[in-house]
Structure formats: structure tokens, C-alpha cells
C-alpha positions as CSV (number, residue, x, y, z in Angstrom):
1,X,84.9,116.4,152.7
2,X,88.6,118.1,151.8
3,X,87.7,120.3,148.8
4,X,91.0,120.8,146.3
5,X,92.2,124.3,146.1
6,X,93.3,124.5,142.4
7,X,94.9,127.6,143.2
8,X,97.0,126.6,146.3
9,X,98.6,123.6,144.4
10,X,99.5,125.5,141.5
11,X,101.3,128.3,143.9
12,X,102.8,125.5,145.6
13,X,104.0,123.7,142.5
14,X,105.7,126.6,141.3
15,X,107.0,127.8,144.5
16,X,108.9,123.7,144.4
17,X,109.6,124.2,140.5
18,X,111.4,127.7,141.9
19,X,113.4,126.1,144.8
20,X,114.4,123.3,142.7
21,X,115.8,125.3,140.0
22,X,117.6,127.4,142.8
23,X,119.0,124.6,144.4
24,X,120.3,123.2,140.7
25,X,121.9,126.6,140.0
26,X,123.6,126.7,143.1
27,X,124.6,123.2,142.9
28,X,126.8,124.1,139.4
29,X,128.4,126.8,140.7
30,X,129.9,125.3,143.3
31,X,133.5,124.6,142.1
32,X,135.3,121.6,143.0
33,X,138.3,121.3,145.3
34,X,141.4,119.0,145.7
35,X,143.8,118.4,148.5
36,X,145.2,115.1,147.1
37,X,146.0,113.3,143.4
38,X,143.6,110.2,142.3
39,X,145.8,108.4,139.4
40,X,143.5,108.1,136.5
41,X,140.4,109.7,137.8
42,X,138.2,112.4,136.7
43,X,140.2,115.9,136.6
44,X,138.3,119.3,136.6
45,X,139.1,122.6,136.4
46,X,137.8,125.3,138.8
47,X,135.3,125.7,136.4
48,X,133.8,122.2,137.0
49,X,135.4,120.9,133.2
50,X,137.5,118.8,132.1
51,X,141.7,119.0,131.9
52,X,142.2,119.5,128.4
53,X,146.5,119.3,128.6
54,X,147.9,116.4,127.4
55,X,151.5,115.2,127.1
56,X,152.9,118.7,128.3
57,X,154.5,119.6,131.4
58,X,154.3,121.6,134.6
59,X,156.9,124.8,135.4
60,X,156.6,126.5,138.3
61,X,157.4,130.1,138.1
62,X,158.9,131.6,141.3
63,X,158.3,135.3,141.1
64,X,155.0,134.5,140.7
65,X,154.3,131.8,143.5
66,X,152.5,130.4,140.5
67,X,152.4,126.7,138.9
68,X,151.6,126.4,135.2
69,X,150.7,123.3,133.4
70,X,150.6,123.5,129.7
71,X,149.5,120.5,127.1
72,X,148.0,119.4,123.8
73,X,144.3,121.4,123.7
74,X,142.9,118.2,122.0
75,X,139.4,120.3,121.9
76,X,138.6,122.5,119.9
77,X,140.7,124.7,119.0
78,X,143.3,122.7,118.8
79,X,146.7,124.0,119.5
80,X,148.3,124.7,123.1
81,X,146.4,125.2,126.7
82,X,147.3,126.5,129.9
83,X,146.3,126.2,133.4
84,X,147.5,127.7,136.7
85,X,147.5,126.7,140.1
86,X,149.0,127.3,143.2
87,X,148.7,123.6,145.0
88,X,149.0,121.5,142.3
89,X,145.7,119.9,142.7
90,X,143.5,123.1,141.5
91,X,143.9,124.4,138.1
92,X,142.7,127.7,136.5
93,X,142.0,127.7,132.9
94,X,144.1,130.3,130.9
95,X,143.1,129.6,127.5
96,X,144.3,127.9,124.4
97,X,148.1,129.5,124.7
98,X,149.0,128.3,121.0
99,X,146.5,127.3,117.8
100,X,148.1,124.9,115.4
101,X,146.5,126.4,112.9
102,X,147.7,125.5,109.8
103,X,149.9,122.3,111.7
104,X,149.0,118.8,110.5
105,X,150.3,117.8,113.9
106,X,150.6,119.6,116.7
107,X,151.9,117.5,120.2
108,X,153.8,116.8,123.0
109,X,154.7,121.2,123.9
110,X,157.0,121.7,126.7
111,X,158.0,125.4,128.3
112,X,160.8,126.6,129.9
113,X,161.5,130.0,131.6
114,X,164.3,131.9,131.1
115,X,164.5,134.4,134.1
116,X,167.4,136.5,132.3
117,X,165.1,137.5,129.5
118,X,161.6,137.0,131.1
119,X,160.4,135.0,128.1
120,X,158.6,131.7,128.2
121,X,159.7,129.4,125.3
122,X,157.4,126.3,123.8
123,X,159.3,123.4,121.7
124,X,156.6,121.0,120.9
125,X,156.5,117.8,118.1
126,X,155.6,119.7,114.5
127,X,154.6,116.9,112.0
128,X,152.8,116.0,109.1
129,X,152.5,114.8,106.0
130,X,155.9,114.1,103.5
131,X,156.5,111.8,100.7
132,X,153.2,110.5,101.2
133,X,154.0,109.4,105.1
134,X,151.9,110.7,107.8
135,X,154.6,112.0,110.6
136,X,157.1,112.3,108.1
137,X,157.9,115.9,108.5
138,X,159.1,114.2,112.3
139,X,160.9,118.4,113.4
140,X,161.6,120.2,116.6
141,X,159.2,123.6,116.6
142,X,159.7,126.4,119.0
143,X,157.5,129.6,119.8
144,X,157.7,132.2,122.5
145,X,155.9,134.5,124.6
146,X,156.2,137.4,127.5
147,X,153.4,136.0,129.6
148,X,153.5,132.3,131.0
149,X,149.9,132.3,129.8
150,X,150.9,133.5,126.3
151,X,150.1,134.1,123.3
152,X,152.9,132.0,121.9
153,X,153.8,133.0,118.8
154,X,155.8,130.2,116.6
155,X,159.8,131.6,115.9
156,X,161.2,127.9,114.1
157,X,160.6,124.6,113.1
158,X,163.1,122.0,112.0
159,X,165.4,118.8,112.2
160,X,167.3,119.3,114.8
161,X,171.1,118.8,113.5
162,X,169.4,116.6,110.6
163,X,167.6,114.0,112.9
164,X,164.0,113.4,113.2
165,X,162.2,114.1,116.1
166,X,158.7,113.0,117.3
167,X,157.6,112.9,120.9
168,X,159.6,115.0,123.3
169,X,160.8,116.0,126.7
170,X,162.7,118.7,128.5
171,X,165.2,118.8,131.5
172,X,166.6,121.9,132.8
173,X,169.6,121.4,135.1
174,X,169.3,123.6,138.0
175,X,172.9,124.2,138.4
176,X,174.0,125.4,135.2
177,X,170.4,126.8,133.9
178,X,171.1,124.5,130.7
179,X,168.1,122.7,129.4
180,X,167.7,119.7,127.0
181,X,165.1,118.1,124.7
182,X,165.0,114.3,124.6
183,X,163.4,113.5,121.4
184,X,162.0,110.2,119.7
185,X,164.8,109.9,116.7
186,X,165.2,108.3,113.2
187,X,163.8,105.7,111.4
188,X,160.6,106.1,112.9
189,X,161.4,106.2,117.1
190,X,164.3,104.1,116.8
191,X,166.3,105.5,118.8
192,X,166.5,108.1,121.3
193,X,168.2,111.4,121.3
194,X,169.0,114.1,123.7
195,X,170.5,117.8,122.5
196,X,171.4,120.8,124.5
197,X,169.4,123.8,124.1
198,X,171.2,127.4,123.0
199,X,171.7,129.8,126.5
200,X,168.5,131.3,125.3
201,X,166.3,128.0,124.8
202,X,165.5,129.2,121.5
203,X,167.6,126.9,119.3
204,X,169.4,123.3,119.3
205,X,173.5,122.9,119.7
206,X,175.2,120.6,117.9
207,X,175.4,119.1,121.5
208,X,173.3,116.2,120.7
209,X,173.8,112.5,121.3
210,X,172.0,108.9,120.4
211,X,171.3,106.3,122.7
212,X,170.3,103.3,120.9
213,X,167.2,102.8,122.3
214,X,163.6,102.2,120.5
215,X,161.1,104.0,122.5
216,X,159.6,107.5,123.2
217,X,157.7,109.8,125.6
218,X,161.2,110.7,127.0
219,X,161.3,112.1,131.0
220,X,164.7,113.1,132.8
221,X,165.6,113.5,136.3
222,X,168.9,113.6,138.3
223,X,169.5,112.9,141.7
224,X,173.0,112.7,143.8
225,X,174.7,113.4,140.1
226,X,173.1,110.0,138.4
227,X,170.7,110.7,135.9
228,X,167.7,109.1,135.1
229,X,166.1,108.6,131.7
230,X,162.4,107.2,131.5
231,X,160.4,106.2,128.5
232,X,157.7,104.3,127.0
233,X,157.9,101.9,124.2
234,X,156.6,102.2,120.7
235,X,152.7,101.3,120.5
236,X,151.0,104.0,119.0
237,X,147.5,104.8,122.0
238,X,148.2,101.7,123.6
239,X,150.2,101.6,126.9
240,X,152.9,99.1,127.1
241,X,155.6,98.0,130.0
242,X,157.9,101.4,130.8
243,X,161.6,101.4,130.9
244,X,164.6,103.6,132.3
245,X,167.8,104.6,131.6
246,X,170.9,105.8,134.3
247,X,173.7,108.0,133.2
248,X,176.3,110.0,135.1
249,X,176.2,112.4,132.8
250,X,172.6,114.1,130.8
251,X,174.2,113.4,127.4
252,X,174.8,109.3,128.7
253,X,175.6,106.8,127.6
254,X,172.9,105.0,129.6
255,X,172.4,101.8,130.3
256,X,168.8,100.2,129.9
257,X,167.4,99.3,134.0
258,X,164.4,97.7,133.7
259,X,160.7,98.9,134.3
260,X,160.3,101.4,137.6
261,X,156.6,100.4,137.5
262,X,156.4,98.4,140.6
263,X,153.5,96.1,140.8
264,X,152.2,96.8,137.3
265,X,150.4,93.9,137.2
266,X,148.9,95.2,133.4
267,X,153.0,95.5,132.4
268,X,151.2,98.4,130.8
269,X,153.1,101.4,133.3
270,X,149.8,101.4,135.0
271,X,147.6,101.9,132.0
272,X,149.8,105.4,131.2
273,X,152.6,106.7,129.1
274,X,154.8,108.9,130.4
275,X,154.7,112.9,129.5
276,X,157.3,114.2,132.1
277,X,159.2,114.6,135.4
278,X,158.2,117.7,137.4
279,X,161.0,118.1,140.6
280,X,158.5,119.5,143.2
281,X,159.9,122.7,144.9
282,X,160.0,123.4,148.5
283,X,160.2,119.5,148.7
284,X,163.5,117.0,149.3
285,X,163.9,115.0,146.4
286,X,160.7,115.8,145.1
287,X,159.8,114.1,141.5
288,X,156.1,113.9,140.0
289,X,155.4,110.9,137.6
290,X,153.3,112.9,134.7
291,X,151.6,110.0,132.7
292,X,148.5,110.4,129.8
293,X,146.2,107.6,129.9
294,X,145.1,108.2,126.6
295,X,142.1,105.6,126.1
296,X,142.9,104.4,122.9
297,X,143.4,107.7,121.2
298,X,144.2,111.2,121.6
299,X,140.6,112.4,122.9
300,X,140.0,115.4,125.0
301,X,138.5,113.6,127.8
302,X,141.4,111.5,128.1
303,X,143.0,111.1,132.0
304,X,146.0,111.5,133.9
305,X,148.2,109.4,135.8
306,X,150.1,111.6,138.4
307,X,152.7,109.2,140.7
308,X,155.3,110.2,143.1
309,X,158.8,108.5,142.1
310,X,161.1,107.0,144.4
311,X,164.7,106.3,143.9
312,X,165.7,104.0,146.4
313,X,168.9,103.6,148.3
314,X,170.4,101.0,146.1
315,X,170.1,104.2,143.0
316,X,166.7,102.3,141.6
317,X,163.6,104.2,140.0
318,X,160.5,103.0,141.4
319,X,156.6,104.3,140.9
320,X,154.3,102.7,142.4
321,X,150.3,102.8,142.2
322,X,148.4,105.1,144.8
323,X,144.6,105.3,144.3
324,X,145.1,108.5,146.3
325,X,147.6,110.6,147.7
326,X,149.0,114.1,148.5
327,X,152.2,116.2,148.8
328,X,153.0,115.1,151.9
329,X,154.4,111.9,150.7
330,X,157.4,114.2,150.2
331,X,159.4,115.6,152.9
332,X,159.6,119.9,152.8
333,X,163.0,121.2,152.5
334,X,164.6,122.7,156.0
């Protein structure tokens, strides 16, 4: 007859209890890694937590050999974050760049670099309450900073030349270091306007045209000297069909094209709305898709949509849907 040793079992119970722990700590620190993009899955950072950067943009800063993302920090605080990477597909958490602090409405912050001055300067969508009208402040804010990972410290805010503006976008044009803001206009979004920043990217010109169009969520690229404008319609959380523009010049006028969403079978621009257009260096004809899938609302945990975009030989925009896929469905510059 066995007889039970009381005091083996509970060594050997806590000696499990022990490795079991072990293996569980070791288990959370092991960081997650990406080598490709999965459109609408879960994002983490190389801590193992959630992207928290919505409807921002990337930049990537050449001295530095560094990427940065920035977005709307829909956590708490609320305000401005910041992520580095050096791929593209692994992101560093630098922080909450920005609090809105007193800001009803904080959204949309996109940074440029200006490589004359070294300063990193944030316009982003200032709104609140006026006249009893939730976004009917509707101004252009801008803040700066020394470091790419800030702080920012807010230098204006205002109507740019009189208009309102809502969501926005930025283009810089390589070739003459001039950058623009694209900016959901009057009358609540119905139209759509694009203004030339100051040499410094501090302030607005009185460069700044409408193009009759009622939409938002403004991105711009240009490729063999036609420019492309794309845009989401009006529908508050809710995704809806996707449309662009072409120009030959940034300031238009453009002429509506149809949606570039190819296969969309949800006519919803593949359940996303579109934040920006990063050109990819060290890549020919490079140009990231940068879409929010925002899930109803404007939550932390919402996801992103990252697509390559094509423009075809004919001069047409097209995206189409890639459950996964990597950089090298571009081809590197010689």
C-alpha cells in the first residue's frame, strides 16, 4: 500500500505554482514583432499595447533613419501621441506629444519637418462649442516643438483666411519644400479646401482655393506631375464609399474620378476612412493608404487599415484589399 507524502505534494505543488508563474512572466515580456501589414487587425506596440494614433500621419525623418507616426491619443490623456519605428511595422511609444487640455476638440494632427530650422510643426482640427453648435468653432491650430517626440507646445489657432476647417490633411511637395493643408470647409464639410502653408509651416497664405466638393478626411499625392486628391464622404463614425479627385496642379481644379476602392464589396472603402498618404522612401512610387476603422466612434481601441495604392497606367487610383502584405510590394529605388 502507497502511503501519501503530504509533504512531497505540497513541495511539488509549489515547485509547479513557481514554474507556472515563471513561464507567465516570461510569456508577457516577450514583445511582439512584425514583418508585414494585416488591414484591420490587432496593432501593438513593442510594449505588447494597443496603437493609440488615430487620424494622424507618418513622417519620416532622414537624419535620424527614424519613422514617426503621430495621432489622436483617444486615451487618457487625451491630446497628441507619438510612436517611432524604423520598419514601419514596429512602433515605440514616445508619449502623449500634445494634451488638449483645455480643447473641446482635439483631432486629426498632422507634422511636418522643416530641416532649415529643425522644428517639427503640428496643425491639427481645434473645435468646440459656438453659438450653441457643437464643432462650431470649425479652426486650423498649430503648435511646435525641437524634438520629433515633442513636447508640442500650441503657437495659433484660427480660420484660416475666414473659412472653417474640420478634418484635415497635409502634402509637402518634395521639390519646392512647400506644404499644404486640405481642410473639410464651410457650411459644415461642404466643400473642400486646400491652402499653402507660410515657408516656415507656421501660418496659412492667402494661397487657398475651394473645390466644390462635400466630403472630408482629405489625403494628397502626386505622381508624373498629376495630382491626386482622396476623401471620404460625410457620415459622422460610419464608413461610406471613398472618392478621388485628379488635378495638374495641388491648388486644382479637380475633377471628381470615382472610388479607388477596388472590390469594396461593403462600398464602405473597406470598412475605413481615410487619414493620409505616406510616399514610402527608398521605394519607386511608393504610397501608403492610412485609413481609421473607427468602429462606430472615436474609441482608443479602434483599428487601422494600412493599403498600398496603385495608380495604374491609364493615371487611375486604385487600393485594393490585402489581408496581409509587406514592403516588398513596392519596388526599391536604384
Amino acid at each position: 500500500m502507497r502511503v501519501f507524502d503530504k509533504t512531497n505534494f505540497i513541495k511539488y505543488y509549489f515547485l509547479s505554482l513557481i514554474f507556472l508563474l515563471l513561464v507567465n512572466l516570461v510569456s508577457s515580456q516577450v514583445k511582439m514583432r512584425y514583418n508585414s501589414f494585416k488591414p484591420g487587425g490587432e496593432w501593438l506596440d513593442t510594449d505588447g499595447k494597443h496603437i493609440d494614433s488615430h487620424g494622424g500621419n507618418i513622417i519620416y525623418v532622414e537624419h535620424l533613419k527614424t519613422y514617426y507616426w503621430y495621432g489622436e491619443h483617444r486615451g487618457k490623456p487625451r491630446g497628441a501621441s507619438c510612436y517611432s519605428s524604423k520598419d514601419l511595422y514596429n512602433w515605440k511609444n514616445e508619449g502623449v506629444v500634445i494634451e488638449k487640455g483645455d480643447i473641446k476638440i482635439f483631432e486629426r494632427p498632422k507634422v511636418i519637418y522643416n530641416d532649415v530650422n529643425g522644428q517639427y510643426v503640428m496643425w491639427f482640427h481645434y473645435d468646440g462649442v459656438l453659438n450653441g453648435r457643437n464643432y462650431g468653432i470649425a479652426e486650423l491650430g498649430v503648435a511646435v516643438s525641437d524634438s520629433p517626440t515633442g513636447p508640442f507646445i500650441i503657437k495659433d489657432h484660427y480660420r484660416p483666411n475666414g473659412h472653417e476647417s474640420r478634418d484635415i490633411g497635409m502634402y509637402f511637395e518634395p521639390d519646392t519644400k512647400k506644404a499644404y493643408i486640405g481642410y473639410a470647409a464651410d457650411h459644415v464639410n461642404r466643400t473642400i479646401r486646400i491652402v499653402e502653408l507660410s515657408d516656415d509651416y507656421l501660418s496659412t497664405t492667402t494661397n487657398d482655393v475651394d473645390i466644390d466638393a462635400h466630403c472630408e478626411g482629405p489625403g494628397i499625392l502626386k505622381k508624373n506631375g498629376k495630382f491626386y486628391l482622396l476623401t471620404s464622404q460625410c457620415s459622422g463614425w460610419t464608413p461610406n464609399p471613398g472618392t478621388y479627385y485628379t488635378a495638374n496642379s495641388v491648388m486644382g481644379p479637380y475633377t471628381s474620378q470615382g472610388s479607388p476602392f477596388i472590390g469594396d464589396a461593403g462600398n464602405n472603402s473597406f470598412n475605413s476612412q481615410p487619414c493620409f498618404i505616406f510616399k514610402i522612401p527608398g521605394y519607386k512610387d511608393a504610397y501608403l493608404y492610412m485609413g481609421d476603422r473607427w468602429n462606430g466612434g472615436g474609441r482608443p481601441e479602434s483599428q487601422y487599415v494600412f493599403l498600398p495604392i496603385t495608380i495604374t497606367e491609364k493615371g487611375e487610383m486604385e487600393i485594393h484589399w490585402y489581408n496581409e502584405w509587406d514592403l516588398s510590394f513596392f519596388t526599391p529605388d536604384r
